[in-house]
C-alpha positions in Angstrom: 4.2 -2.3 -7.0 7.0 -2.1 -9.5 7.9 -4.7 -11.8 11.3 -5.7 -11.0 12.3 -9.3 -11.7 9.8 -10.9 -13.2 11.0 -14.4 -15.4 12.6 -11.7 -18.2 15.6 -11.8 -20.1 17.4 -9.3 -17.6 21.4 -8.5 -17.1 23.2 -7.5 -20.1 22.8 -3.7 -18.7 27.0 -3.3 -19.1 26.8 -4.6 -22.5 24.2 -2.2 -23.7 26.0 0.3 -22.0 29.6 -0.4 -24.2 27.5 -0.4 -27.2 26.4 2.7 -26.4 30.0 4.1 -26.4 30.8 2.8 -29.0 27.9 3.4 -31.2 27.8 6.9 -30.3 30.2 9.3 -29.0 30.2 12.5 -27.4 30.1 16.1 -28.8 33.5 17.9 -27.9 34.1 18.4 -24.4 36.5 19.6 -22.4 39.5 17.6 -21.1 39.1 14.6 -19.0 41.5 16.5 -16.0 39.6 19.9 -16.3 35.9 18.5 -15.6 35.0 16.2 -12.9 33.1 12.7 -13.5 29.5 14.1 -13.0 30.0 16.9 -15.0 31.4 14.5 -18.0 28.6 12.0 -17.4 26.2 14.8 -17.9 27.6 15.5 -21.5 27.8 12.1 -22.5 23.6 12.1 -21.7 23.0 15.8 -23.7 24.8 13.7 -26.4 23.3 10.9 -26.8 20.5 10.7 -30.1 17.4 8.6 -29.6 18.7 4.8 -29.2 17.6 3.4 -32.6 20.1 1.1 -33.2 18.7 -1.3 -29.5 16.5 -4.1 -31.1 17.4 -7.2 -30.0 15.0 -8.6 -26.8 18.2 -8.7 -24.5 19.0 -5.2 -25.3 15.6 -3.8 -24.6 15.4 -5.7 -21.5 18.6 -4.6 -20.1 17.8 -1.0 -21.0 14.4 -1.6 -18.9 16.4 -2.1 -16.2 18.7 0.5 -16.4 15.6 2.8 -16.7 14.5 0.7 -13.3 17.8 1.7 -11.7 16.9 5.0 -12.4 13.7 5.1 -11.0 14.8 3.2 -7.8 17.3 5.9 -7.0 14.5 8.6 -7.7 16.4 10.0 -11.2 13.0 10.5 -12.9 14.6 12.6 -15.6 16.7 10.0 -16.3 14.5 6.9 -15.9 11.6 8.7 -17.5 14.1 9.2 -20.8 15.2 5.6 -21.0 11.4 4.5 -20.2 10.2 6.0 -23.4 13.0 5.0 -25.9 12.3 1.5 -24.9 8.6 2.5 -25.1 8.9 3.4 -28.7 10.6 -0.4 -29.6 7.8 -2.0 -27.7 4.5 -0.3 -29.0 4.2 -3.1 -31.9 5.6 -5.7 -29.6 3.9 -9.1 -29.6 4.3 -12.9 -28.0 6.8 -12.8 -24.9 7.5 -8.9 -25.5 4.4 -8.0 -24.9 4.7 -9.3 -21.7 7.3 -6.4 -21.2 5.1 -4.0 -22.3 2.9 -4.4 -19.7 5.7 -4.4 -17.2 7.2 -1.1 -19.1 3.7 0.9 -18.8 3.6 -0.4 -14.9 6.7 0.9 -14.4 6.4 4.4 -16.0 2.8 4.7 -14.6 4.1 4.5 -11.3 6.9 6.8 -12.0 4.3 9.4 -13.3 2.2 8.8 -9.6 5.3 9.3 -7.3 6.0 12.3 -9.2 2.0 13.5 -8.9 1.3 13.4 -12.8 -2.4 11.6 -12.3 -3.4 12.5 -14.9 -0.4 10.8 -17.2 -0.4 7.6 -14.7 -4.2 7.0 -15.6 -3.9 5.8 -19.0 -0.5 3.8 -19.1 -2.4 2.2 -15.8 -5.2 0.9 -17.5 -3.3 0.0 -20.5 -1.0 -1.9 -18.5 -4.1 -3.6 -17.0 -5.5 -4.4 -20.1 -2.3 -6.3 -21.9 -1.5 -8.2 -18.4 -4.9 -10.0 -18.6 -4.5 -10.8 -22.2 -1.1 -12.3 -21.7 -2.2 -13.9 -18.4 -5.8 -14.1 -17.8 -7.8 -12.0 -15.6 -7.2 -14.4 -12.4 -3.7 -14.2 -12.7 -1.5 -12.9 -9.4 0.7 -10.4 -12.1 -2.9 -8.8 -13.1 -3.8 -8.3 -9.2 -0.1 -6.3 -8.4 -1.9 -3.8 -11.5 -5.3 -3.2 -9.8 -3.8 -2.7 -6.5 -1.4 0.1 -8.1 -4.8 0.9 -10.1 -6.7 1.2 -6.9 -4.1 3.6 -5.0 -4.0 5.7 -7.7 -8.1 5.9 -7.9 -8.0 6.6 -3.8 -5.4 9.4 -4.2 -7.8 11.3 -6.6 -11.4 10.8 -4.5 -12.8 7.7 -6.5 -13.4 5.5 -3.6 -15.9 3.0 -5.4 -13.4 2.1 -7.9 -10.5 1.9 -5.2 -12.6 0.0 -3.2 -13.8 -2.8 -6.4 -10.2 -2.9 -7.6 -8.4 -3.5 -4.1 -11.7 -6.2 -3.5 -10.5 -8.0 -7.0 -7.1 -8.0 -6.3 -7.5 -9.6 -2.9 -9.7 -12.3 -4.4 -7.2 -13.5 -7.0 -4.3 -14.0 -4.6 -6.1 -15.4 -2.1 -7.8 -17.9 -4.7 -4.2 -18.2 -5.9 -1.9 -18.5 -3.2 -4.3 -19.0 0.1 -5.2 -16.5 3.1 -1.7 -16.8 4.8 0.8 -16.3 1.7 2.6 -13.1 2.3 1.4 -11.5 -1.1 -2.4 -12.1 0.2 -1.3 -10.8 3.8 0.1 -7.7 2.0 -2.6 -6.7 0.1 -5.1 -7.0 2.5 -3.0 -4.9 5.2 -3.4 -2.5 2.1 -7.1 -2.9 1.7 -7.3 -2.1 5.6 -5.2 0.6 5.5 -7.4 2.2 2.7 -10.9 1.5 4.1 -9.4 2.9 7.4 -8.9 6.4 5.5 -12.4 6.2 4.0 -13.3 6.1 7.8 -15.0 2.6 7.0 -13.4 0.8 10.4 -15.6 -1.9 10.9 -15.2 -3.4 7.7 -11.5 -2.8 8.0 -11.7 -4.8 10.9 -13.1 -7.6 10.1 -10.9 -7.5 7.0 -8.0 -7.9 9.7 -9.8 -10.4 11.9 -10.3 -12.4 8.9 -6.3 -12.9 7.7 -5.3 -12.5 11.3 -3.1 -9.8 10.7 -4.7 -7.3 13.2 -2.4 -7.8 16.1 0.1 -10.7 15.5 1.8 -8.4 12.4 1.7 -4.9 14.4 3.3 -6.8 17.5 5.7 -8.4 15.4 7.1 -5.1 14.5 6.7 -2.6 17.6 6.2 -5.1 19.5 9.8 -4.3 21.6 8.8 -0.6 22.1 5.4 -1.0 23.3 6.4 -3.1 26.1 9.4 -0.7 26.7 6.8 2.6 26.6 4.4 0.4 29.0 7.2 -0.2 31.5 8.3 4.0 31.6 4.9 4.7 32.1 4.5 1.8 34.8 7.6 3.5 36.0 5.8 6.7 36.2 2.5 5.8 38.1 4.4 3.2 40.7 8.4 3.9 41.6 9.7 0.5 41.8 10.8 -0.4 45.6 13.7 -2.5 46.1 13.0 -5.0 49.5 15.5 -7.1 48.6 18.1 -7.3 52.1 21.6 -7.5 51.1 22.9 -10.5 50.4 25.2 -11.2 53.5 28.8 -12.6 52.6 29.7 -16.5 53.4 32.5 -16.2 55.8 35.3 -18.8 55.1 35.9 -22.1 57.0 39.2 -21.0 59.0 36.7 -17.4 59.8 34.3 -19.6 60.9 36.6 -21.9 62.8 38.2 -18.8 64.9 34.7 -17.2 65.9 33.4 -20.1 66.9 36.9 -20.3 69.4 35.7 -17.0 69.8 32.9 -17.6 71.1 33.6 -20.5 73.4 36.2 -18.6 75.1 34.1 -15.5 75.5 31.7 -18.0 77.1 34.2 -19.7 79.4 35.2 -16.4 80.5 31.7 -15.3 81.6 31.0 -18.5 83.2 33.8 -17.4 85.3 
């Protein structure tokens, strides 16, 4: 779960960005007609010194979010660069800022995981962990996003007990918080499921799905169109369909009707005869 939008002081990303240019400008480079746009962007990154002049809140938040951007379009060169210059203006960081701290170390943690640096995702995980329940509390719904990121991370490397206490936490505060059918409760216990089902621990996985009602109504919701389609090919299969139906007979018009019926009554004067 990546921090995205939380009640920051996001969206002066462009303004950073103009500072930037004109802060600092690029080493010589070849004419603008010569190279192409990627190949110019690239030079302008290989230029660029560590960003010591960003200070203000606004800035750093807006640089978060570029580094975000990044990571969302899977540039982990990139977002892992902008992560740590706005790491290094945060480290001392206190009252709301430190709120973004925790979100920063969240962030890069999870940028570390999808790139299969455990070992480097650990550490900024529980640090994260640690700041969010200072600024929040340890009941608070932001702290339970951590140890469900903390408890993926603890199943991927073998540690099931701690998976399995951090996922159990987790699911506690949100449900305390928002209630058994709130979407972010419903979500993390499809998680929990899915995770206790890998630890081949079913019947506790069931019950954890009978218990939020998310067993059947959630799964039907979502294939529920193609299972009825794959159970009417393979009634297809084990009993052809016969049509009975007769044909349906066309309705004659009246003046039809009218010259049959003449028809008739002629045909039987004639055999009377």
């Amino acid at each position: 779960m990546n921090d995205s939008n939380d009640d920051a002081l996001w969206g002066m990303t462009g303004a950073v960005l103009r500072r930037l240019d004109a802060k600092v400008k690029p080493k010589k480079a070849a004419p603008a007609a010569e190279k192409d746009a990627d190949s110019q962007a690239d030079d302008v990154k290989k230029s660029f010194p560590a960003i010591s002049f960003i200070k203000s809140p606004q800035e750093i938040n807006s640089l978060h979010k570029l580094a975000y951007n990044y990571h969302a379009q899977k540039k982990y060169a990139d977002a892992e660069r902008v992560y740590r210059e706005v790491l290094l203006r945060l480290e001392d960081a206190q009252g709301p800022m430190r709120e973004e701290l925790a979100r920063l170390l969240n962030n890069l943690a999870r940028l570390y995981q999808e790139q299969e640096k455990y070992a480097e995702a650990e550490p900024l995980y529980h640090r994260s962990l640690a700041i969010a329940e200072e600024c929040y509390g340890k009941e608070h719904p932001k702290v339970a996003r951590r140890l469900v990121n903390l408890a993926e991370l603890c199943f991927v490397l073998g540690r099931r007990a701690e998976a399995d206490d951090s996922y159990k936490r987790a699911l506690a505060i949100v449900e305390k918080e928002y209630g058994p059918k709130h979407p972010d409760t419903l979500k993390i216990a499809r998680g929990f499921a899915a995770v206790l089902r890998k630890m081949n621990r079913s019947a506790r996985a069931e019950a954890l799905e009978v218990r939020f009602k998310i067993s059947r109504v959630i799964y039907e919701r979502r294939t529920g169109k193609l299972r009825r389609s794959l159970e009417r090919r393979n009634n297809l299969k084990k009993k052809p369909v016969r049509d009975n139906r007769q044909p349906r007979k066309r309705r004659a018009s009246p003046t039809r009707r009218y010259s049959e019926n003449l028809t008739t009554i002629w045909r039987g004067g004639q055999d009377a005869i």
